[in-house]
N, C-alpha and C positions, 0 to 999 in steps of 0.2 A: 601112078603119078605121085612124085612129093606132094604134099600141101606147101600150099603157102603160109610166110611166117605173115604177111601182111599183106591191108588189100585196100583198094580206094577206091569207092563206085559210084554213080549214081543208081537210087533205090528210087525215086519218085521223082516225076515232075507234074505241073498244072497249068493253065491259065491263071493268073493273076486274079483275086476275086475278092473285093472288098468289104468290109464287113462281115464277110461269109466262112465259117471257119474252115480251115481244111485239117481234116482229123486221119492219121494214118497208122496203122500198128506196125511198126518194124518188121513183126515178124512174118508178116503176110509179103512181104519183100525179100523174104530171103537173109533177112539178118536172126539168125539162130543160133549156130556157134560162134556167134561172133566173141571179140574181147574189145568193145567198141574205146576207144581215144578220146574219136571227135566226130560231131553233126555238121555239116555247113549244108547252111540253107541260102543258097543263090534266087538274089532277085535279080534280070538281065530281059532285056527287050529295045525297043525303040521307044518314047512316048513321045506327044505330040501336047508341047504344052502350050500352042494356041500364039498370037501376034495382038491379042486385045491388052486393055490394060490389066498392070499385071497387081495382086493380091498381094495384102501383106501378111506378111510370116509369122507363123504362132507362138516360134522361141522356141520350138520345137527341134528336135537333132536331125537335120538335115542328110541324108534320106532313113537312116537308121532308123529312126520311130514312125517310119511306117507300119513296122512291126509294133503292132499296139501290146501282143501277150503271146509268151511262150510257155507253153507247159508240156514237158516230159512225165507221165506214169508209168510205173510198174505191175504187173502183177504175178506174182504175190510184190506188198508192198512191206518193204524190210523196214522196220524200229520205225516208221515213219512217215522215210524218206520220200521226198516226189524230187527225184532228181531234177528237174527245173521246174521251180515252184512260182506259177504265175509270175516271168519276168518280162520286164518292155525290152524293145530294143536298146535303148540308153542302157539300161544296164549290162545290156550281153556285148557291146562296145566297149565300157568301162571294163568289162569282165575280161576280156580279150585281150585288150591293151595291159592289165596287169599279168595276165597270162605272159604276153609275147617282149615285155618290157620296153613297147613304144605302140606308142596309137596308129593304129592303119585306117584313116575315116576314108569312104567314096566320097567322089563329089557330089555336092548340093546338087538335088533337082532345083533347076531355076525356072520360077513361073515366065510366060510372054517370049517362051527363046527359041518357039518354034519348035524343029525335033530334037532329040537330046536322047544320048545315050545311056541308058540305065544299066548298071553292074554293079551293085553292092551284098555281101555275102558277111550274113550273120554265125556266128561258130558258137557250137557246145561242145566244152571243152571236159570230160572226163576225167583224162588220163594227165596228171597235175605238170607242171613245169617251174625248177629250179628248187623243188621242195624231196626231202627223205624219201626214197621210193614210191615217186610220184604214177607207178603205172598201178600201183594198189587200191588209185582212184575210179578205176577204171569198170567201167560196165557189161561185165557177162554175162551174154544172151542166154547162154545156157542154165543161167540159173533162174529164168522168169518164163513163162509163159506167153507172156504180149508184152509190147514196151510202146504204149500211145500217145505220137508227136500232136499236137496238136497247136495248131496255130494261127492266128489272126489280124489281119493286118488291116489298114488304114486306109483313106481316098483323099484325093486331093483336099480336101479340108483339115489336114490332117497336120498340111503342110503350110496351107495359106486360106486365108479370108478373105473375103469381099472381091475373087478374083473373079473377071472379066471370060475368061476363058476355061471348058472344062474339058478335061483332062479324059482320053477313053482309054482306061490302065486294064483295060482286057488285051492292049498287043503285048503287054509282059509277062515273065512265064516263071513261076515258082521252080526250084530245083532242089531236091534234097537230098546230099550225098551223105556217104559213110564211110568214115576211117577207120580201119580194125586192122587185132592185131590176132595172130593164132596159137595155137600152142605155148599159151602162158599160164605159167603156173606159180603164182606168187603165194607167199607165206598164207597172207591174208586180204581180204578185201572189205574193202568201205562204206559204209553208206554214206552217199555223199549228196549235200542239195544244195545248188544256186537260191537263193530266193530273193525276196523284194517286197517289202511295205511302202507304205507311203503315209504319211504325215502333215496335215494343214497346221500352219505358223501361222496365228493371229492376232498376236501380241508378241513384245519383247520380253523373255523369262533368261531368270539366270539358272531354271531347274528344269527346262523342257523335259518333260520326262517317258521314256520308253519304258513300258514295263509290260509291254506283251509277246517278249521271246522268250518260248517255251524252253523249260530244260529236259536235259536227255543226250542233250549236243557236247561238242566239243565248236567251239563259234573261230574260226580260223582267219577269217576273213572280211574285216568291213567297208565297205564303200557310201559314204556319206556324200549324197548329193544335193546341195542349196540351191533351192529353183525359186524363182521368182518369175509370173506370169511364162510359165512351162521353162524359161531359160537359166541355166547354171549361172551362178551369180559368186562375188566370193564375201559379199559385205552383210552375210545373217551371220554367220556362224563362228561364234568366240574361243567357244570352250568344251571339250568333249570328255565327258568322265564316266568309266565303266569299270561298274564294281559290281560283287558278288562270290559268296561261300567264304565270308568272312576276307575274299581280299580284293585292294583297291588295284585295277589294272589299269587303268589310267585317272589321276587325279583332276578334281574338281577343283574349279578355283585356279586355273594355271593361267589362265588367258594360251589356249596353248594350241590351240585350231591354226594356226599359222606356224608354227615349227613345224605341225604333223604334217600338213601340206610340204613344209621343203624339206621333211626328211625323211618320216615314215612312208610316206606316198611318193615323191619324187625319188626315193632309192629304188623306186620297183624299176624303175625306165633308163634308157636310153640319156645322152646328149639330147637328142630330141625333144625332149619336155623339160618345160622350165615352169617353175610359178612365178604367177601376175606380176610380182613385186621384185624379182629377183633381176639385180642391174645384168645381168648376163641374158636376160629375156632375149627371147627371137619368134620368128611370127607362128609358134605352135602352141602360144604361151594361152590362145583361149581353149583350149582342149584341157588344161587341169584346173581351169577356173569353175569354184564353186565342189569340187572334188577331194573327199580328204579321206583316205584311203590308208589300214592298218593290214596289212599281208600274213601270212604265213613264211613268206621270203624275207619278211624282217627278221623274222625270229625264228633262227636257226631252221628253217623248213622241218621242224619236227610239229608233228599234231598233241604228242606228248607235254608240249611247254606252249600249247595257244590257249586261249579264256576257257576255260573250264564251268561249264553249266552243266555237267550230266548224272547231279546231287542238286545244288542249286541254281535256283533262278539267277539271273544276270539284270541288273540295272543300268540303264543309260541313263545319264542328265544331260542335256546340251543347253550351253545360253545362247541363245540365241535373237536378233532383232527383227522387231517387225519395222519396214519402211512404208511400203505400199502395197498395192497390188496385191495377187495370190500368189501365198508366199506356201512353200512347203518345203518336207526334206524325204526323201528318198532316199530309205536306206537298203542296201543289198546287201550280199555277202553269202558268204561260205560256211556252210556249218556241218558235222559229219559225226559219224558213229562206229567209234573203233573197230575192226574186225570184224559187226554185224551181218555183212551179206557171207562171208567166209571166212573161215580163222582155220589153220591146218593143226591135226593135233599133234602135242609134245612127242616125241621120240619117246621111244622106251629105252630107261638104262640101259649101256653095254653091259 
């Protein structure tokens, strides 16, 4: 029999189960040779969200952060990496949409609407898109021993408060498939990691300052997200400046969080996406609000010319304002490590 050069399957499914993590090793399913791309984790069922009065919303991203925490391990674990490092669902939506260069949201569960059909599907996304030999990102089962999904997801409060009606989210059904690729043999391969911190904003600074990303990375990718009371918001965030190893990679002092939104960030998408203020707005304009997003696909998709931390440390300042409420930022993104899972050696002279 040929092998296949590629394969899409489901490896796992479950009961929906809130609070309660569901922990699974890839390789106990059958993913071993794999050369993985991409995860999607489908959530799909009926739910019954009840005819009382209905609860109000926590600001929260509609159905997507039902997925409270995503973490991918390895083992052995290469230079670091935990290929998805503690991220919510907000950011694996953000992540996605930069991935596919336009937002794919499900629709809102809506409290009080009776049955309602559930299908929203979270992706991890590997094997890179529109970047320099983007399948170098890519995850080979063959080089690890276990590779543990683990994941956690949310309950009706998650979504709404003070509501009337409760929600029994056991008729929904977890699903975890896998995209692979086979018989690939690339130069070299990556250690690559999604991650996500988070940040409370309690005052207005014009030097908010991040100074707890480790070096050792090469930082590819940032997503800057301004929440206020759990919802993206776009009136904290002024000014974004990230320097380090003697150089400045974005300046301080620009007022410049609003260019980046209409250029750095809105070049990753589609017609589709506009920002808040741009007279050509249309109704998809709340999807980059509060989002300000520096790529790899700006900059020439090479890892060779993105921020450089893997000598020095990297510093953020942001100014930012305090209004009200719980204000925070959210920041995710990409960071990797040249050739560390694989690197093929030099040729020997002719």
């Amino acid at each position: 029999m040929i092998p296949a050069l590629w394969s899409k399957r489901k490896v796992y499914s479950t009961k929906y189960t809130p609070s309660n993590p569901i922990v699974l090793d890839l390789t106990k399913y059958g993913v071993t040779t794999d050369f993985v791309g991409e995860i999607d984790i489908e959530l799909t069922g009926t739910l019954n969200t009840g005819s009382g009065g209905i609860g109000t919303a926590t600001g929260k991203t509609n159905p997507e952060d039902l997925l409270l925490n995503c973490t991918l391990t390895t083992n052995p674990v290469v230079a670091t990496c935990i290929p998805f490092n503690n991220v919510s669902g907000r950011t694996l939506l953000v992540d996605d949409a930069f991935w596919r260069g336009c937002f794919r949201k499900s629709p809102a569960i809506v409290d009080n609407s009776g049955n309602v059909t559930v299908n929203t599907t979270w992706k991890l996304h590997f094997k890179r898109q529109g970047v320099k030999k983007g399948v170098e990102y890519g995850l080979d089962m063959t080089r690890y021993t276990s590779a543990i999904l683990n994941l956690r997801f949310g309950d009706q409060s998650t979504l709404y408060t003070g509501s009337s009606n409760t929600w029994d989210m056991s008729t929904l059904t977890v699903n975890v498939y896998v995209h692979s690729a086979f018989n690939v043999n690339p130069n070299q391969i990556h250690a690559s990691e999604l991650f996500e911190q988070t940040y409370p904003i309690t005052q207005s600074q014009s030097d908010f300052l991040i100074n707890n990303l480790s070096p050792g990375w090469m930082y590819t990718d940032w997503y800057f997200m301004l929440e206020r009371n759990n919802a993206l918001v776009n009136d904290v965030l002024t000014n974004i400046d990230i320097e380090g190893g003697g150089r400045i990679w974005v300046p301080q002092g620009d007022t410049n969080a609003n260019i980046i939104q209409k250029t750095f960030t809105l070049d990753n998408f589609d017609g589709s996406v506009v920002s808040p203020d741009d007279p050509d707005k249309n109704t998809n304009t709340a999807l980059i609000t509060g989002i300000y997003g520096i790529s790899m696909r700006n900059n020439s998709g090479m890892y060779s010319r993105q921020i450089d931390s893997l000598v020095a440390q990297i510093i953020s300042k942001l100014a930012v304002t305090y209004a009200s409420g719980t204000q925070s930022l959210r920041l995710a993104g990409r960071r990797m490590v040249p050739g560390a899972v694989y690197k093929a050696p030099n040729k020997a002279a002719a």
